[in-house]
N, C-alpha and C positions, 0 to 999 in steps of 0.2 A: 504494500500500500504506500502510498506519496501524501504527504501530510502537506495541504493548504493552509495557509496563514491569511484569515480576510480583512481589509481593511478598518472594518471596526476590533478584531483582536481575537475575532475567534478562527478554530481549527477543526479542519473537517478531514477526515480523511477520504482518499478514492482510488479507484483499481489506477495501475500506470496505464498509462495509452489513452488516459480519458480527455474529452476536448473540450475545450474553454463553455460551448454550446453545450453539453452537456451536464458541467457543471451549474450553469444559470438554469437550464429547462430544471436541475434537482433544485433549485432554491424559489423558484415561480417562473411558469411559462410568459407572462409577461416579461419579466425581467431578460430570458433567451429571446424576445422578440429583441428590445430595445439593445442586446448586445451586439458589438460589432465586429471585438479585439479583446484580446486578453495583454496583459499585465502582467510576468511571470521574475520575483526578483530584479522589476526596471525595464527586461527585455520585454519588446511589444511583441507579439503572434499572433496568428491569424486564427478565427475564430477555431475552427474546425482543425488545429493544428493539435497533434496527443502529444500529451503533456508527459514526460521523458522522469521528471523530479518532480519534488513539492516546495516549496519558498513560499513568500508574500508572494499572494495572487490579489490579481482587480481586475473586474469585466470591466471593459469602455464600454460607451454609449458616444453616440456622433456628436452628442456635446462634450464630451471629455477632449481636454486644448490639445492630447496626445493626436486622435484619430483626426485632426487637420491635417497635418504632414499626409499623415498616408492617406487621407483622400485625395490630395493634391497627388501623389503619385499613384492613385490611380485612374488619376483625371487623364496623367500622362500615358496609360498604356491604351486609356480609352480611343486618344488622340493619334496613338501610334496602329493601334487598328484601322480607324476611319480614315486615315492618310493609305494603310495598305491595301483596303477595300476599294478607296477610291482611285489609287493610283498603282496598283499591279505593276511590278517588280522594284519599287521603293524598296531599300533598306533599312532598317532600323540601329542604332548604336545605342545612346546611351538615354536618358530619358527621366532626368531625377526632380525632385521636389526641391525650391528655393522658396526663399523667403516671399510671400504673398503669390505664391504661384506654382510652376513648371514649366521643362523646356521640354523639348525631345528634339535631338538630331539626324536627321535624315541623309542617305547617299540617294541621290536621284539627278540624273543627267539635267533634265530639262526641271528651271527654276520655279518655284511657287510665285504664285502670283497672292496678289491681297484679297484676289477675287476668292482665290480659292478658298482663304482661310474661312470665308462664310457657308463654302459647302462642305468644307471638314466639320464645323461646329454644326451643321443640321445632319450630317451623318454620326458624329458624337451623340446628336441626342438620343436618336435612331437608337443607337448601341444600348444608351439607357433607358431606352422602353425596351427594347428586349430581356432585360434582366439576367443576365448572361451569369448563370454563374463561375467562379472565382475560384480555381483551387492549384493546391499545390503537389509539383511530384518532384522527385530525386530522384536526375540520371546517371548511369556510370560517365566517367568523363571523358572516354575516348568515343563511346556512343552518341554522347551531345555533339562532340567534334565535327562528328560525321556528320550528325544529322545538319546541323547547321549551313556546312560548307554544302551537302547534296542541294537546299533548298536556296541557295543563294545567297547567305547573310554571313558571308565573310568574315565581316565585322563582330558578330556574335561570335563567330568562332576562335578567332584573335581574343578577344573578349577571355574566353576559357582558358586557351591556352598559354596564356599568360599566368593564370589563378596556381597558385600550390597546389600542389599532388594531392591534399590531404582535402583542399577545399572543397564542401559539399557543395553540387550542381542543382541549384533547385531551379525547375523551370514553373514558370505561374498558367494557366489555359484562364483564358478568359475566352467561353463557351469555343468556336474552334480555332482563336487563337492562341498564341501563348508567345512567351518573351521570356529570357533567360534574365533571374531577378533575384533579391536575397528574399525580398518581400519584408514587413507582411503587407498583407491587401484585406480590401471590406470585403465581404461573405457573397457580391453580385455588384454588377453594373450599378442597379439601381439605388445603390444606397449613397452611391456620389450626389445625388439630385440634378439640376439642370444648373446650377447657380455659378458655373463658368464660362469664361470670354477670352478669347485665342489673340490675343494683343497684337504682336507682331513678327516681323520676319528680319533672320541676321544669318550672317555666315558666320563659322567657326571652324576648325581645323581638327582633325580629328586627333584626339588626346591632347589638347590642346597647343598641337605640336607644330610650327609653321612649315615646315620639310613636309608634313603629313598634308593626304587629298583633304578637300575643303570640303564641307558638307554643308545642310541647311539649318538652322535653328529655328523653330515655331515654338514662341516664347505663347503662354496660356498664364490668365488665373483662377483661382477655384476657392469657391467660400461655403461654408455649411448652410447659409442661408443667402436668398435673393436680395435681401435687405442688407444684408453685409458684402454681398457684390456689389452693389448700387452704391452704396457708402463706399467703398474702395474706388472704383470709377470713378469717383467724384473728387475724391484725393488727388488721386491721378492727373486727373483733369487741372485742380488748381495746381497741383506741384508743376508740369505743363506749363503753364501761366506763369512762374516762378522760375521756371530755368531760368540760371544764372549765367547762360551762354545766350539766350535771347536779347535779356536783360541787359546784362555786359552791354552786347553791340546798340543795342536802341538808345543805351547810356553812355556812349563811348567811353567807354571804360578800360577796356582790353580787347587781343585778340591774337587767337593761333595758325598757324599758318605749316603746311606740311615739311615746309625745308628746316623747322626746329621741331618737331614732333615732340609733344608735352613739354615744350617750353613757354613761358608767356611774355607777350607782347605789352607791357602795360602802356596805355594812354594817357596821357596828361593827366583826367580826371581821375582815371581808375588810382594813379601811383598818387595822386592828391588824396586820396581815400588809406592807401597805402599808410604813408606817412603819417597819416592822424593816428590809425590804429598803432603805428609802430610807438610814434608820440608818447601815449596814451601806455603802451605795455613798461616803455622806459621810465614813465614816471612811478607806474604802480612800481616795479621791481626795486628802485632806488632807494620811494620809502621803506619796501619789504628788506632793505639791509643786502642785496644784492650787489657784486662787482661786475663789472661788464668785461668782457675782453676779443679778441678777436683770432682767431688762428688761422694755419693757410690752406685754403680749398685741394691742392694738391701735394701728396708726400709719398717716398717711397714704400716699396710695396713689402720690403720691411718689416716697415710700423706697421701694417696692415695686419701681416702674419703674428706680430710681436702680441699684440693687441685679440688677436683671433678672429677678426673680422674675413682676412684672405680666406681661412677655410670654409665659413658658414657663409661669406656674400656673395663669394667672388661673382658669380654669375649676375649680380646686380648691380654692379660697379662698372666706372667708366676708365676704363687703363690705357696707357696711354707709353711707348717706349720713346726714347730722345737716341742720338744721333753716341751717345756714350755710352750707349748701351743700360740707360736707367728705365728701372720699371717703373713707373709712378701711376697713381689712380686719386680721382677727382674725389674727396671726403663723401661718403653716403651717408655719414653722420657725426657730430662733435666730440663723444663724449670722450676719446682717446685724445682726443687734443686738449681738451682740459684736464687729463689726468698729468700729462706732460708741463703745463702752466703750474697746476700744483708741485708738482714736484721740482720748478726751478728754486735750490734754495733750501735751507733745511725750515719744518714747519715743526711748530708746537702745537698739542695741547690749547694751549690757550688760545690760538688762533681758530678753533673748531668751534662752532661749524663754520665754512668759506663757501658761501654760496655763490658760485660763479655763474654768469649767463654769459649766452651769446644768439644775435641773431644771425645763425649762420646756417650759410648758401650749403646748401648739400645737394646733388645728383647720384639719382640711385634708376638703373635701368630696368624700365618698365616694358612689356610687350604692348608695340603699339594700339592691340587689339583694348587692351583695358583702361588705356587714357581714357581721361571723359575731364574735358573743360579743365576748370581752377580743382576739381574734386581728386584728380589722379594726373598725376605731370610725372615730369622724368627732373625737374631741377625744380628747389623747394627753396625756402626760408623758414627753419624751424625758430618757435622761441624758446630757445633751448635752455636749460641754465642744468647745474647738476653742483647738488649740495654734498661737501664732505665733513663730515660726521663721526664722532664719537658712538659707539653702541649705543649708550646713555642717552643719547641727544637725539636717538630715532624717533622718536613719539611727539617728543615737542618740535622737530621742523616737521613732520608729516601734518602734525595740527597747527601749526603754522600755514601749507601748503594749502592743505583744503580748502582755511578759509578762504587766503587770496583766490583760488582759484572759483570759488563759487561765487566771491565778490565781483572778480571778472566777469565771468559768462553773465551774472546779473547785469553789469556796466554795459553790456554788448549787447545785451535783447535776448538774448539765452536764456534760459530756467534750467537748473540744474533738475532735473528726475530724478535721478539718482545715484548712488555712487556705487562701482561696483567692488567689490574685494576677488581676483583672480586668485585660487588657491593655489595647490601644488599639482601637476601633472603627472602621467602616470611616469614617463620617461622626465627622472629629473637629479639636479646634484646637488649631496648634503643630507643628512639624517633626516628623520624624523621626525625627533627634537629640534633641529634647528628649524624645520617647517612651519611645528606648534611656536614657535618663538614668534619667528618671524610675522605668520600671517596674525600672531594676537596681538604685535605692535601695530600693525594697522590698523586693524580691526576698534582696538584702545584708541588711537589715534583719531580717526571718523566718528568715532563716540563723543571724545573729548572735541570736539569742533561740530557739534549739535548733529552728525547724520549716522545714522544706522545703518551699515554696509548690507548690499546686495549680494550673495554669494555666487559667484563665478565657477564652479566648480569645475576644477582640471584646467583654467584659461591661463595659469599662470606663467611666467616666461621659467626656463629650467632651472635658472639659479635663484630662485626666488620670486613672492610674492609681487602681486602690484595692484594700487587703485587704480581706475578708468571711472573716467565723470561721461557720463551720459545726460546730454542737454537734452530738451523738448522745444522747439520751434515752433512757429504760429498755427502752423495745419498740424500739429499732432505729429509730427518724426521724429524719432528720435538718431541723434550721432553722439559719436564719441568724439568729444575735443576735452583734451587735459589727461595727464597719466601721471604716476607716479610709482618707479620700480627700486626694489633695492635691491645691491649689487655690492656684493661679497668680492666675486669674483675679478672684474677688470683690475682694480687696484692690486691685485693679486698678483695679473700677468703681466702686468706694468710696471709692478718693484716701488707704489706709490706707496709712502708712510710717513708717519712725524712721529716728534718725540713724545714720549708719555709722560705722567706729571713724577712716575721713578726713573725715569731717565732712559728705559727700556726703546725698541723703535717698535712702532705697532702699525698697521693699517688700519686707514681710514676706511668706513661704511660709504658707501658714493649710491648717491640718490640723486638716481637720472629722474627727470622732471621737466613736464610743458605743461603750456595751460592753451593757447590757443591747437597746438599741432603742429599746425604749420599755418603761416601766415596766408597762403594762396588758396587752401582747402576752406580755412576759416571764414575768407571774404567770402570764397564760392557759399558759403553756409549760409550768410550773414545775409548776402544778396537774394536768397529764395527768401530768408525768413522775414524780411524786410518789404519784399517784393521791391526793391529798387525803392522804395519810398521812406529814406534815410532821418532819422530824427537829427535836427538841424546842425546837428555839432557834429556827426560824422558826414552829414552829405558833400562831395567834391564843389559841387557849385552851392552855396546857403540862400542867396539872393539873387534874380534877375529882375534889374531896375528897368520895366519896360514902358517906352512913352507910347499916348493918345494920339500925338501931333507933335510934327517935326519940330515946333516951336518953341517944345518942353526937351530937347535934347541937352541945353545946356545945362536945363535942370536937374535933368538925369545925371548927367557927367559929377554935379556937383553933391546928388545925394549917393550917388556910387565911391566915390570919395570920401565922403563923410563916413559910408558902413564900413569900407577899407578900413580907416581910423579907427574903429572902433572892433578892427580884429576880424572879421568877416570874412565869407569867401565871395566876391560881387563877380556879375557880369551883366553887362549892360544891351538892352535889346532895339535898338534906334531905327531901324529897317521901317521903311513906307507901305507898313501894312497896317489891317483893323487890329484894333486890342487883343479882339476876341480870339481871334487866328493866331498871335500871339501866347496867350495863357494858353491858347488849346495845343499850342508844340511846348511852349517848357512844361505844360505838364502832362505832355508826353515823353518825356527827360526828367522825369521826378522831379524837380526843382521843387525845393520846400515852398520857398516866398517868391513869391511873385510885389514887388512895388510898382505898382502903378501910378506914373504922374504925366497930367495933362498941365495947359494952362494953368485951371483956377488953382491945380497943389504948386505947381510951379510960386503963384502970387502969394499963398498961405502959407508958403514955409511946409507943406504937407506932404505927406507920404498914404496910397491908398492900399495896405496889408491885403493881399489874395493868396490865403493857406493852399496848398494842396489838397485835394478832395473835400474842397466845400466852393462853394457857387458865393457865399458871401464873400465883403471885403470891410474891413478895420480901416478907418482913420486917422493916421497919429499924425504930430509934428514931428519932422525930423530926427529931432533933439530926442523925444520919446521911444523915437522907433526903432534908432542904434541904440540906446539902452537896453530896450528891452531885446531886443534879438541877438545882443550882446552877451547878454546874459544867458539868455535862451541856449544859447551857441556853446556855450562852456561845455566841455567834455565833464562827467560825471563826479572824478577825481574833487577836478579843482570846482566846482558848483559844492561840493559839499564844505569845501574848504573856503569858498567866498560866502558861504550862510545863505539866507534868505535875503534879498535883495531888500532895501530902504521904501 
């Protein structure tokens, strides 16, 4: 007998071989109706799958958050039928569940159209009125071999042949198809519902290998309910609206171009926007008791190896040989070159902690395939800094760290969600013990700095734990910007130490640390979450002084002038067009404030205020209107530090 363990605590026993459906028909047939998957010790199974042991067990139900994935992946086999139904001698590859969705990729000579994807989804649906049911068998794996390669699917069979000797071959039939899968799957077609939509179409390489033939990608998503499709599409649709590569160009702001692939191109206004945030990072860090320094984007390949970066990046690094036979590769990250700053010089004790920053350039090679805009480049601006530290002293810069950095993402339009804690992995270096150490000085540390850590389990890097700050944006997304790891090891292999207060030499604790990321990811963030419509202290342009009549251009020049003075960012709109055509292009260019002045403000000494997204307009005196937008303008920092205005 196999002894189950149920979620409320009790133990049932049952013959071995028994299946998930079985267990639930013994507890109330209702309950075997609404079951979908089992729960066995974590591992998810397919209903009808016989149960081999006994552990904690739990039946799903299609509302359990578990049976989303696997509905999504069986959205995807749904899709990988209908594609083969409809298009006879398609191949199938791989086909898995992503985040709000699934892909499946196809070999097929001749390319999908968009047209198509409308009669792949009404032959999808087809599949789930038929109720096809869903099961699973184990074949030998010379016999899948075959079978595979006799029927055409190459791929599959590659696929196998690759797998270890030992690995079990389970193929899934979905009524008389089937697909070589680890599974598990829902009990039939129909338990997916209708509530998917086949997005779009992308090439991709097979294995994601660019030497490897190109196949198709039919990107899908799939929700448990209609209502949470519809809600999704509509995300969709605003995020759409919020591309920061739209955006970007309507706002000249930046722009990429194939001859630098994942580099950027910044524009006047975009590096105007640049610059405030950098502003803005250097003052917080200053207060925060920071030094700044700068080291050189290029160094032997050496230091690379010394450091351990050559064996674990190399392939993401940009190398480069000289005429002298030097190998040298462009930094893909700072923190060996701060350990080298630290260690010019003998340090104390008393000197700990030395919290070093840098805004520094890094280049790490990306496959072109995954750029995407400000979000994924191949050359970065991290705001990097990395604090070195006493054992002793881990808890209070970590509770240090946290707050700056939620104070940031607050300053920036961010909301932090949550913080997360990455524990220890299964593959990792160092005891135990030093695991429970380490991840409880976090853990302490996010407590002590008012937030209750997220548990991450298994995220952690191998030599130890680390926080990640996940923000919340205006539509509901969540991203990670800000991280904090500790690091045993680099000062290790660097030879970094100071003296101790008995005079002994020890190593320093080195607490790699960001709070935006990277400054290029961060804008790209800032710009969705903002939609381009900049609260007035970050926007490139603050004010466009636009005249009624050519009359009033002197007038303009002289209140463009005045806002200058008063710290502003002005631009002046003088062109012989109507107002109205006017306000309607800067604010299609987000421009916060719009000043409008004709004649009668010209004679008044006046200024007529036009907010972005309102049809009203403010009256002030000049004298009034640089005040107050002066004020307004102050980056968050120093507004809390000038008070409430008089």
């Amino acid at each position: 007998m196999i002894d189950l363990q149920f979620p409320d605590g009790n133990v049932r026993s049952f013959a071995p071989g028994v299946t998930g459906r079985q267990v639930a028909a013994s507890i109330a047939p209702s309950l075997e109706k609404r079951s979908v998957l089992v729960k066995l010790d974590g591992a998810l199974l397919d209903l009808e799958r016989p149960l081999e042991h006994g552990g904690k067990f739990e039946l799903l139900t299609l509302q359990s958050p578990e049976a989303l994935d696997v509905l999504r992946h069986d959205v995807s086999h749904i899709m990988a039928q209908a594609v083969q139904e409809l298009f006879p001698g398609t191949q199938v590859t791989i086909g898995p569940s992503i985040e709000d969705g699934f892909y499946y990729d196809f070999a097929r000579a001749e390319p999908f159209s968009l047209d198509d994807l409308a009669k792949i989804e009404e032959r999808m649906r087809a599949i789930v009125d038929r109720d096809e049911p869903i099961r699973r068998e184990v074949w030998p794996r010379d016999e899948a071999i075959a079978h595979f390669k006799s029927i055409g699917e190459a791929y599959k069979a590659e696929i196998i042949e690759d797998l270890p000797e030992d690995a079990p071959i389970s193929i899934y039939w979905q009524g008389p198809w089937k697909d070589l899968c680890l599974g598990p799957h829902l009990p039939s077609t129909r338990y997916v519902g209708k509530a998917f939509k086949l997005t779009k179409l992308a090439g991709a390489y097979w294995r994601g290998d660019s030497r490897n033939a190109q196949l198709q990608r039919i990107y899908g998503t799939a929700w448990a309910s209609e209502a949470d499709l519809q809600g999704y599409l509509k995300r969709i649709e605003e995020a759409e609206a919020r591309d920061h590569r739209k955006i970007g160009k309507a706002m000249d702001l930046f722009h990429m171009q194939e001859e630098g692939r994942g580099m950027v191109f910044w524009h006047e206004k975009g590096w105007i926007l640049w610059r405030v945030v950098e502003a803005y990072m250097r003052r917080r860090l200053d207060d925060a008791g920071y030094i700044e320094v700068k080291t050189p984007q290029v160094l032997d390949r050496s230091f690379w190896e010394a450091s351990g970066h050559w064996d674990k990046y190399r392939p993401n690094m940009f190398v480069c040989e000289t005429e002298e036979g030097e190998v040298l590769s462009l930094k893909p990250m700072n923190c060996p070159g701060h350990v080298q700053v630290f260690k010019f010089g003998q340090r104390s004790y008393r000197e700990l902690p030395i919290r070093m920053a840098e805004f520094g350039a890094c280049h790490r090679y990306e496959p072109s395939g995954s750029l995407h805009g400000l979000m994924r480049v191949r050359a970065f601006t991290q705001d990097d800094a990395h604090i070195f530290c006493r054992e002793d002293q881990i808890v209070e810069e970590t509770e240090r760290f946290v707050r700056l950095t939620r104070s940031v993402h607050e300053d920036l339009g961010m909301h932090t969600d949550h913080v997360a804690l990455a524990t220890r992995p299964d593959v990792r270096a160092g005891s135990d013990a030093f695991w429970d150490k380490a991840e409880g000085m976090l853990g302490e540390a996010a407590r002590l700095a008012g937030v209750e850590p997220v548990i991450a389990e298994g995220d952690g890097a191998f030599y130890a734990p680390k926080l990640d700050f996940i923000v919340k944006d205006a539509i509901g997304r969540t991203w990670t910007c800000g991280t904090l790891q500790l690091d045993y090891v680099l000062p290790e292999r660097l030879d970094a130490e100071y003296v101790a207060e008995d005079g002994s030499k020890q190593r320093p604790v080195m607490l790699h640390r960001a709070i935006l990321g990277s400054f290029e990811r961060f804008i790209g963030i800032m710009i969705e979450n903002f939609a381009g419509k900049f609260p007035l202290w970050l926007a490139p342009v603050q004010v466009v002084v636009a005249t009624i009549t050519s009359d009033a251009d002197g007038y303009a020049e002289e209140v463009a002038a005045a806002l200058r003075k008063a710290g502003l960012r002005v631009d002046t709109d003088l062109r012989n067009e109507k107002i109205n055509y006017k306000v309607r292009e800067h604010s299609v260019g987000k421009t916060p404030v719009i000043a409008v002045v004709g004649r009668k403000e010209a004679e008044s000494g006046q200024v007529a205020l036009r907010r972005l997204g309102s049809d009203g307009q403010r009256i002030l005196s000049l004298a009034d209107a640089a005040e107050q937008l002066a004020y307004e303008a102050l980056p968050p920092d120093l507004k809390r530090l000038a008070g409430e205005p008089d």
